[in-house]
py3Dmol code that shows the C-alpha trace and the ligand (Angstrom):
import py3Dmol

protein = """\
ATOM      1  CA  UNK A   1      89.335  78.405  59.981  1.00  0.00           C
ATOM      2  CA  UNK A   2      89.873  82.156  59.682  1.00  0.00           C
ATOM      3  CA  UNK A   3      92.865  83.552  57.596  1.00  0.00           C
ATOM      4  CA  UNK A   4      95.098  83.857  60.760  1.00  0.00           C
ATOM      5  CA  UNK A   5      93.712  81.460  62.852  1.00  0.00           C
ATOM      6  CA  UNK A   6      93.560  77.217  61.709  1.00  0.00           C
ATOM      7  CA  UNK A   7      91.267  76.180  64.426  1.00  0.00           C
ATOM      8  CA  UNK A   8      88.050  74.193  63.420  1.00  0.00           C
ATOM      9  CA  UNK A   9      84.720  75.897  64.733  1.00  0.00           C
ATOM     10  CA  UNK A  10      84.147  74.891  68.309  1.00  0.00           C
ATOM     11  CA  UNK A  11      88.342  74.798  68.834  1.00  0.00           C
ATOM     12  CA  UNK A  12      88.182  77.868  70.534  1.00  0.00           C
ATOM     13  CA  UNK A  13      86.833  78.314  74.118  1.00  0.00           C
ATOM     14  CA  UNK A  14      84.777  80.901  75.412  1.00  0.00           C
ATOM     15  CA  UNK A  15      87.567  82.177  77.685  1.00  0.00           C
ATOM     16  CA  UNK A  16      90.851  83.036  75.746  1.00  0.00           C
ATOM     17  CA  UNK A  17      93.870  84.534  77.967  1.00  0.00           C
ATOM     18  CA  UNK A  18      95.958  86.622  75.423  1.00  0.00           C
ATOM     19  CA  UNK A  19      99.783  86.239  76.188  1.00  0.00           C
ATOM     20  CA  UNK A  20     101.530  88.451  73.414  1.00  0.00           C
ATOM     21  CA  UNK A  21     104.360  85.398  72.883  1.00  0.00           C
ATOM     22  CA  UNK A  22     103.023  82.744  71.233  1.00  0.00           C
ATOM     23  CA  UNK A  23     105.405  80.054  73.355  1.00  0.00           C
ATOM     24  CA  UNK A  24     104.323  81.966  76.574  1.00  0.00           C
ATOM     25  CA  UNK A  25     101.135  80.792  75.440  1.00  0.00           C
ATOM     26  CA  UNK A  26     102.458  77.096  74.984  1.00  0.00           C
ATOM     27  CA  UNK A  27     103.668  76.997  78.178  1.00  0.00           C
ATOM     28  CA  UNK A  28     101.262  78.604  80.145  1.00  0.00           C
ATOM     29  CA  UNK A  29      98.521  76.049  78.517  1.00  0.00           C
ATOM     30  CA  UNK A  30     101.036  72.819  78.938  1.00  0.00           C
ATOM     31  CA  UNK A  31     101.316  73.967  82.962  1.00  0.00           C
ATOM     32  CA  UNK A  32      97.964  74.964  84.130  1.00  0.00           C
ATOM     33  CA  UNK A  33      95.613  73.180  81.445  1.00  0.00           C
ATOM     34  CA  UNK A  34      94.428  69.544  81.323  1.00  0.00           C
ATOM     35  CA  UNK A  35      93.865  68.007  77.987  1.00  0.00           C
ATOM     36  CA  UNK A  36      95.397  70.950  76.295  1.00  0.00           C
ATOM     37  CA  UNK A  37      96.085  70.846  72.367  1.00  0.00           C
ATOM     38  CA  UNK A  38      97.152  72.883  70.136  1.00  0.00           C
ATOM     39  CA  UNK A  39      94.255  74.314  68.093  1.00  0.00           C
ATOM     40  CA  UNK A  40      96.475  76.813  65.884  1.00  0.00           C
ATOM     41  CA  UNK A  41      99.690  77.164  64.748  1.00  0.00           C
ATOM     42  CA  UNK A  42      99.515  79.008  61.667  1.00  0.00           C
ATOM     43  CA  UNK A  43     102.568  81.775  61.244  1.00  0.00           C
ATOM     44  CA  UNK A  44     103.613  80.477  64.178  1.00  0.00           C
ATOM     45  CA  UNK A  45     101.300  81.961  66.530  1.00  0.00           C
ATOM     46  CA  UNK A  46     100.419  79.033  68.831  1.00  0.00           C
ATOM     47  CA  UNK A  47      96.923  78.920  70.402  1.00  0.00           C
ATOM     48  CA  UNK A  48      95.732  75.829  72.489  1.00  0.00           C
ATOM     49  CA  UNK A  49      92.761  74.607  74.133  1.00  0.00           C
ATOM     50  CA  UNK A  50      92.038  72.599  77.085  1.00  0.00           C
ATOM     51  CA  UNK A  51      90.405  73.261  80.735  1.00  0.00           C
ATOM     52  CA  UNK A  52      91.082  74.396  84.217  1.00  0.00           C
ATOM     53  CA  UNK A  53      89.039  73.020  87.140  1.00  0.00           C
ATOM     54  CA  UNK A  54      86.758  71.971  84.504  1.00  0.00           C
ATOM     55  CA  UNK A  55      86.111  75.113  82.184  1.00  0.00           C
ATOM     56  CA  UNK A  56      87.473  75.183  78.587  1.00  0.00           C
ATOM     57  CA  UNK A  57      90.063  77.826  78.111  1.00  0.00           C
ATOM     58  CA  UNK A  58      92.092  78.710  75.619  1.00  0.00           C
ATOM     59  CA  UNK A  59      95.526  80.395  75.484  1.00  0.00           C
ATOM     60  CA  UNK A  60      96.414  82.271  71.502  1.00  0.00           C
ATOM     61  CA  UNK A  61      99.271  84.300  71.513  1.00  0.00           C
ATOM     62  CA  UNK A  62      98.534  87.748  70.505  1.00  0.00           C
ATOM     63  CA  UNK A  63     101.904  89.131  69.116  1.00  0.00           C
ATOM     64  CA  UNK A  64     102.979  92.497  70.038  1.00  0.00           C
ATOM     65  CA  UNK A  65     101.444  95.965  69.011  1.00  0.00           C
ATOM     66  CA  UNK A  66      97.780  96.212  68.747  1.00  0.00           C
ATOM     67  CA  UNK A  67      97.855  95.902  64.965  1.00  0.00           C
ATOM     68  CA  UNK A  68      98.670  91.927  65.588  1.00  0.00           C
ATOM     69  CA  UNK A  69      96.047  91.533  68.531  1.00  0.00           C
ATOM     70  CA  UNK A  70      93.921  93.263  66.676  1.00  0.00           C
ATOM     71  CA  UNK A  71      93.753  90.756  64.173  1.00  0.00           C
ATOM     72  CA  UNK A  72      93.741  87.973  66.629  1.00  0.00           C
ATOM     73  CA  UNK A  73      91.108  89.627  68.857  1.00  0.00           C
ATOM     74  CA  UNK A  74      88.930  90.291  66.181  1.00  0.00           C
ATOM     75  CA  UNK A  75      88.879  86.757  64.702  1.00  0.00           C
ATOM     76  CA  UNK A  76      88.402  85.170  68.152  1.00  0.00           C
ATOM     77  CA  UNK A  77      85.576  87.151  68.549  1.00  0.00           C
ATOM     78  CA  UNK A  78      83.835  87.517  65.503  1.00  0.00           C
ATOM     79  CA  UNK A  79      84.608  83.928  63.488  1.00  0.00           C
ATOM     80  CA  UNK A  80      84.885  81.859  66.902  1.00  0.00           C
ATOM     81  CA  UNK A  81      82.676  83.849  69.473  1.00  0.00           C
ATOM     82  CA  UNK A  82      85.287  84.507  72.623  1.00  0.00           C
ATOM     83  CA  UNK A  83      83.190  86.196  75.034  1.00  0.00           C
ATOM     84  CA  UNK A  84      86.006  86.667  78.208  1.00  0.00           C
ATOM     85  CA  UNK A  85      89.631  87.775  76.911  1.00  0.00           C
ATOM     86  CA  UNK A  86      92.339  88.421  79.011  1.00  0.00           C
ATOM     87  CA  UNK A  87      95.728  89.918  77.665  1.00  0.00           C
ATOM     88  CA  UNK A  88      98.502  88.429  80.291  1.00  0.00           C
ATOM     89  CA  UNK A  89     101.751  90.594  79.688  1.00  0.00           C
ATOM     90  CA  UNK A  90     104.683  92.624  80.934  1.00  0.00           C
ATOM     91  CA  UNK A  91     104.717  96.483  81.205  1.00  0.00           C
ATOM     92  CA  UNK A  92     107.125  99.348  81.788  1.00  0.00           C
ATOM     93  CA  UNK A  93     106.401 101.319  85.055  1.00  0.00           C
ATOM     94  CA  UNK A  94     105.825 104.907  84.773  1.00  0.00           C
ATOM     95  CA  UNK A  95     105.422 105.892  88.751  1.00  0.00           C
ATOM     96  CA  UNK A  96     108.038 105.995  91.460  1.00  0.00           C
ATOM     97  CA  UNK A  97     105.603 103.915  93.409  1.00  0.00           C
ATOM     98  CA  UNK A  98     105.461 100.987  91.399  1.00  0.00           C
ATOM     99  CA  UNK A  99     107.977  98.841  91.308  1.00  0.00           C
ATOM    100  CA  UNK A 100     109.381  95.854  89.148  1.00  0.00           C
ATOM    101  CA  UNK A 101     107.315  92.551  90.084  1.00  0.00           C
ATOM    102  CA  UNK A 102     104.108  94.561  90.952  1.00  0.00           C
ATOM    103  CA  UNK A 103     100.941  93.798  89.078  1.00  0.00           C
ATOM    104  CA  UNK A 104      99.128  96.163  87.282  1.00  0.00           C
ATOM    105  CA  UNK A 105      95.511  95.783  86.400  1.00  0.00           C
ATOM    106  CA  UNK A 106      94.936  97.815  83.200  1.00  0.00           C
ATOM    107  CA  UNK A 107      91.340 100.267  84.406  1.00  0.00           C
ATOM    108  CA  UNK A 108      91.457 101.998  80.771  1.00  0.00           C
ATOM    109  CA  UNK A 109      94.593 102.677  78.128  1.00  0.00           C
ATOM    110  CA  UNK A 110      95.637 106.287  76.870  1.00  0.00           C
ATOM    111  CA  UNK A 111      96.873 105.827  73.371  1.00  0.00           C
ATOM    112  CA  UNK A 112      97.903 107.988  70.439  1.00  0.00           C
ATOM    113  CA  UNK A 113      96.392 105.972  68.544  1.00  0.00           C
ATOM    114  CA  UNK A 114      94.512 102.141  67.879  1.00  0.00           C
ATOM    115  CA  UNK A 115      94.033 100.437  64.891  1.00  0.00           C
ATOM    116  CA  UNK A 116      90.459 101.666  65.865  1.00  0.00           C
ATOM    117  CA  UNK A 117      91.384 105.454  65.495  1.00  0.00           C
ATOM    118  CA  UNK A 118      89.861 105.761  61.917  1.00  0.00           C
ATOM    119  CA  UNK A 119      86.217 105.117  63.628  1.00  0.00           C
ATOM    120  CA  UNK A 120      86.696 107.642  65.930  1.00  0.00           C
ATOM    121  CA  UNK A 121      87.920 110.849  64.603  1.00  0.00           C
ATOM    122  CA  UNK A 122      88.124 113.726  66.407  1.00  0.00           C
ATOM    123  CA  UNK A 123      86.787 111.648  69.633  1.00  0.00           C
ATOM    124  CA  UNK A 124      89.438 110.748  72.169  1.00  0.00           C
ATOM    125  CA  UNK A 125      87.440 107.241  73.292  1.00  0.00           C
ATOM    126  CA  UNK A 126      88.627 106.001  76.685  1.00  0.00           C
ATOM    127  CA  UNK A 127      88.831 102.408  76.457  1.00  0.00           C
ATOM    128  CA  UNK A 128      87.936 100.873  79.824  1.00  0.00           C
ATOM    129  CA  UNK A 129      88.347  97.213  81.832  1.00  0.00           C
ATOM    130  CA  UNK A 130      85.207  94.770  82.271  1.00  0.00           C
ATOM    131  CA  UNK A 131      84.277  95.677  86.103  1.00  0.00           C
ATOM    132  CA  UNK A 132      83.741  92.166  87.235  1.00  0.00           C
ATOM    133  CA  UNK A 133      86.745  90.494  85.512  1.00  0.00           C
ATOM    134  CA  UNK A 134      89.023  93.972  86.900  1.00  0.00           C
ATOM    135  CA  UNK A 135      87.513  93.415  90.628  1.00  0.00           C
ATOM    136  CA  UNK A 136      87.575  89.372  90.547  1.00  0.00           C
ATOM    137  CA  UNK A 137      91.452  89.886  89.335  1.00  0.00           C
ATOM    138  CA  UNK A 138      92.055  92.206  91.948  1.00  0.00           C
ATOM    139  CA  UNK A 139      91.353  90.156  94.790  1.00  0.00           C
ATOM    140  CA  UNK A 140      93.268  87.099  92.998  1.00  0.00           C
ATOM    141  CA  UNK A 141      96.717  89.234  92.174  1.00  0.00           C
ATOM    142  CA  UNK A 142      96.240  89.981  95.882  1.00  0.00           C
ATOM    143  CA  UNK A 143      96.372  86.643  96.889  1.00  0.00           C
ATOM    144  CA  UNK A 144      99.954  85.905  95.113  1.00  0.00           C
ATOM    145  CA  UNK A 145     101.220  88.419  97.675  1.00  0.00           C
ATOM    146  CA  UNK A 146     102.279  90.568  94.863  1.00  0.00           C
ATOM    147  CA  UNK A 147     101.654  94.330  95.071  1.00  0.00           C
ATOM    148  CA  UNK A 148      98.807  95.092  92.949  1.00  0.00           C
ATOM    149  CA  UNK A 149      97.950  98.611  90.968  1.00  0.00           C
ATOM    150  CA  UNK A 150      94.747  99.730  89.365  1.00  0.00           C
ATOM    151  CA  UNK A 151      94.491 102.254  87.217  1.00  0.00           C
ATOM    152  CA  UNK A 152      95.157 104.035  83.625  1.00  0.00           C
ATOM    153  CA  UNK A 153      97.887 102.949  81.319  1.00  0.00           C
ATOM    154  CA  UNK A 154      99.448 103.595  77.930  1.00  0.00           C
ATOM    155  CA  UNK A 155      99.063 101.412  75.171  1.00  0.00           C
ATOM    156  CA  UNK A 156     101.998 102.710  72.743  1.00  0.00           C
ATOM    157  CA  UNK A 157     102.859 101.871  69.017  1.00  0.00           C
ATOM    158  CA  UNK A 158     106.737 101.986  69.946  1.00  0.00           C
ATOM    159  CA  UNK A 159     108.471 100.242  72.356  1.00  0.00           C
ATOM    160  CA  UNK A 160     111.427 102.109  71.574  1.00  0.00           C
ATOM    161  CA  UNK A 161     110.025 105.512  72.256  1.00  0.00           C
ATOM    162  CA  UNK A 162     111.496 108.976  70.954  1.00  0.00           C
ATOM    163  CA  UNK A 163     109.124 111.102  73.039  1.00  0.00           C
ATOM    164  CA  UNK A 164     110.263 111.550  77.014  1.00  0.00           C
ATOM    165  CA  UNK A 165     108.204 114.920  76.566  1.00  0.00           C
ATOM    166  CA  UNK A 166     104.703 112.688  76.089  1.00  0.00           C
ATOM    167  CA  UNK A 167     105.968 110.263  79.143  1.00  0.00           C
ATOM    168  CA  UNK A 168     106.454 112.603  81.463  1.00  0.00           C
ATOM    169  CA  UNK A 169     102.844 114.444  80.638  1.00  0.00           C
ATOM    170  CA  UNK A 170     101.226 110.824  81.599  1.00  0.00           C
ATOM    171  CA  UNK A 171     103.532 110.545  84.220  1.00  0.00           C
ATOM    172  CA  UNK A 172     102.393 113.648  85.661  1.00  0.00           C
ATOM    173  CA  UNK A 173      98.812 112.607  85.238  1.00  0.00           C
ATOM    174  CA  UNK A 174      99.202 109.017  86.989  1.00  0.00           C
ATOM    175  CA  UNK A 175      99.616 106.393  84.278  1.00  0.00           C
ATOM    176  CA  UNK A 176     100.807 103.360  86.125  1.00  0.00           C
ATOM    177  CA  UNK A 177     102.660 102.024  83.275  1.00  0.00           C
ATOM    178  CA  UNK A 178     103.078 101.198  79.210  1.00  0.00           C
ATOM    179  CA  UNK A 179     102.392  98.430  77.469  1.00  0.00           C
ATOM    180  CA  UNK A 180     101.526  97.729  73.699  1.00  0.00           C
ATOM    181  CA  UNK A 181      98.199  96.102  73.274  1.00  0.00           C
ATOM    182  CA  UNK A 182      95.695  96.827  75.711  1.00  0.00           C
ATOM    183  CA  UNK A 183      93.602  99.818  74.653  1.00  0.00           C
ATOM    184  CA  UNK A 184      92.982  97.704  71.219  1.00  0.00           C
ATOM    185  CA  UNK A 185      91.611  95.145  73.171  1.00  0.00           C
ATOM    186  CA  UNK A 186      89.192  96.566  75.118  1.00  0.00           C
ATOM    187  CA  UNK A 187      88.060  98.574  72.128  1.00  0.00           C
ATOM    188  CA  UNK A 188      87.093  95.877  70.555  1.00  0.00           C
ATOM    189  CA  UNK A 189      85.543  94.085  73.429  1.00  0.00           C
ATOM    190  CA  UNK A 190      83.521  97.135  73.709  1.00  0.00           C
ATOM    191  CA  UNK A 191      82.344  96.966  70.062  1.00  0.00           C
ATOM    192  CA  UNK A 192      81.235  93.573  70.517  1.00  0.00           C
ATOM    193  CA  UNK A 193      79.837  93.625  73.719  1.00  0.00           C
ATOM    194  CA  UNK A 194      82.749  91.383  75.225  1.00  0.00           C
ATOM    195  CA  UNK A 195      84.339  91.345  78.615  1.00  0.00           C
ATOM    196  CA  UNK A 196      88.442  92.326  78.247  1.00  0.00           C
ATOM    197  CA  UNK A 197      90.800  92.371  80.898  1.00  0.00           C
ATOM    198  CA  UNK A 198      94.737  92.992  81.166  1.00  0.00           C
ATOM    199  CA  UNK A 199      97.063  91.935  84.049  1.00  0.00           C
ATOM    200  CA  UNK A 200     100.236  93.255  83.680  1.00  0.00           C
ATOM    201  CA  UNK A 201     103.492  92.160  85.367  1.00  0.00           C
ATOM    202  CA  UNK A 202     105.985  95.434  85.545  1.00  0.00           C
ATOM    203  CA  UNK A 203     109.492  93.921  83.690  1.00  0.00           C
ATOM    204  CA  UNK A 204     111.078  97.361  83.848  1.00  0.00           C
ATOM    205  CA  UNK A 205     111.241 100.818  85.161  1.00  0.00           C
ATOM    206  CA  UNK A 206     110.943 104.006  82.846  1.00  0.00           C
ATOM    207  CA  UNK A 207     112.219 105.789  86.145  1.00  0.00           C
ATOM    208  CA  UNK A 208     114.857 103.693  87.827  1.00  0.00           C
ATOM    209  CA  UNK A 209     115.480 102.066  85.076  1.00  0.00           C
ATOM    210  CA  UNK A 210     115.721  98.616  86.632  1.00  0.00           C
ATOM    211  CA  UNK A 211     114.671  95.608  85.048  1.00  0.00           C
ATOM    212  CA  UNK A 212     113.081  91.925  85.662  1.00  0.00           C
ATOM    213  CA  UNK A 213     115.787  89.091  85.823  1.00  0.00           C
ATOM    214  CA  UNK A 214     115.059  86.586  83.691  1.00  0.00           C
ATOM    215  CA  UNK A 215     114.669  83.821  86.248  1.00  0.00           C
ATOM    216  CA  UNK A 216     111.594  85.967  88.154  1.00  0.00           C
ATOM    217  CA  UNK A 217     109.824  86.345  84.175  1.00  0.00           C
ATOM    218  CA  UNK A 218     108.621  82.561  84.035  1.00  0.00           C
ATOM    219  CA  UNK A 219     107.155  82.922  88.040  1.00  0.00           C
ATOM    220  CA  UNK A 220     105.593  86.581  87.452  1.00  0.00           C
ATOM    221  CA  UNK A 221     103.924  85.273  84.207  1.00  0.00           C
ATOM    222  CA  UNK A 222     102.498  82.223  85.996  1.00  0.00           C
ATOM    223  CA  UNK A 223     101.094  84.304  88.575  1.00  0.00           C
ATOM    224  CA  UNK A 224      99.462  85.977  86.054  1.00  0.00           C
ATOM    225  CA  UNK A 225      98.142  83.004  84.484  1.00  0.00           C
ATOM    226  CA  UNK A 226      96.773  82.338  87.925  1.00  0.00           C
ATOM    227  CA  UNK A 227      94.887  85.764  88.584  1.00  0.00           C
ATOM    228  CA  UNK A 228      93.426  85.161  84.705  1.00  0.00           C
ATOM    229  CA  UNK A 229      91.737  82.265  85.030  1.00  0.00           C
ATOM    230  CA  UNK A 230      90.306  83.147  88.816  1.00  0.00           C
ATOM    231  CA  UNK A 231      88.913  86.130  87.271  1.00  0.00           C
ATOM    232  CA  UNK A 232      87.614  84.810  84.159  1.00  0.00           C
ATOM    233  CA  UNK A 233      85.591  82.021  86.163  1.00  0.00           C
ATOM    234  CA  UNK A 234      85.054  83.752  89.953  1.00  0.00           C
TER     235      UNK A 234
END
"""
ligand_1 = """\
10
LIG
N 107.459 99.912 76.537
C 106.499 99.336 75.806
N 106.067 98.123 76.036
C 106.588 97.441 77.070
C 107.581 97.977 77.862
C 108.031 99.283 77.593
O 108.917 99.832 78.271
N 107.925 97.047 78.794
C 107.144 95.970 78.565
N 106.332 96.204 77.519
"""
view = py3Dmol.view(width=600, height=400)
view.addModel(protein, "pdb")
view.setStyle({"model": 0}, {"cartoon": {"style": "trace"}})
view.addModel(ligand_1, "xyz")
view.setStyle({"model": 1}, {"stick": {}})
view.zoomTo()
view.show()
């Protein structure tokens, strides 16, 4: 047990996809895992092991913001020794060319800042993907037929943003889209010599303002759940 996290030592698989709602994570372990069980549930953030096509996985909710995955990501790693994680979550797009249902595969994350910043000072660290995880789930979200995107992204600390002045500098310099967790993660997989990943499924448009409809969100996230655990075990 680690003060967030109630599973027993050994609970907790290797592989750990990272949905940032804990039922998300629920379902997503109830549909694709056998044997699954429920290996935490404290504050209501539901993690639950079981396998797929034989390998032990586990699916924790992260919460939202990197603050709360940072606390997640860092116990899974440190206390329970997760070597693959994969955050499986929505995104804003920030490119004409990318368009509501597309997949983005997270290459690095621009922040402003990460819980990390107060190692880092006056060095602007550019958090980057594991290669083999980004290029095994690349030829997976290809396979769903969805259109797939690689490249940089924003991790933010607001999702209700008051600066269209910052957007549209990333826009002009290519960020695919904005999310709030992702540059955390691979931080920290990079401090402990982990492999991170994060598929992204774009639920709205900072251009065209369109949006997801809620009866595509539960398909889009199981593809995602699909491209996760190809990658994690190709
Ligand atoms: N902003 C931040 N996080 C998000 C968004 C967004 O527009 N969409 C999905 N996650």
């Amino acid at each position: 047990m680690t003060i967030h996290i109630g599973a027993a030592p050994g609970d907790i698989a290797e592989t750990v996809l990272m949905p940032g709602d804990p039922l998300r994570a629920k379902w997503a372990a109830e549909t694709f895992l056998d044997d699954p069980k429920c290996v935490n549930e404290v504050r209501g953030m539901l993690g639950y092991t079981g396998t797929w096509q034989g390998h032990r996985v586990t699916i924790h909710g992260s919460g939202m913001g990197m603050p709360s995955l940072s606390i997640y990501a860092n116990e899974l790693i440190k206390d329970y020794r997760a070597k693959t994680l994969i955050r499986i979550g929505s995104c804003g797009a920030m490119q004409e060319r990318v368009a509501v249902r597309d997949i983005i595969l997270a290459m690095t994350s621009s922040t402003l800042s990460t819980p990390s910043r107060g190692i880092f000072r006056e060095l602007n660290y550019a958090p980057c993907a594991d290669f083999d995880l980004l290029h095994a789930a690349h030829a997976a979200a290809r396979d769903t037929g969805a259109k797939v995107h690689v490249g940089g992204i924003y991790s933010s600390d607001v999702f209700y943003d008051e600066r269209p002045d910052l957007n549209e500098q990333m826009m002009r310099h290519g960020i695919l889209g904005v999310e709030m967790e992702a540059a955390e993660l691979y931080t920290l997989a990079a401090r402990y010599s982990v492999r991170a990943l994060a598929v992204l499924t774009v639920s709205d448009h900072l251009i065209t303002h369109e949006a997801l409809p809620a009866e595509d969100r539960e398909r889009s996230f199981g593809d995602m759940v699909e491209i996760a655990l190809k990658a994690a075990f190709a």
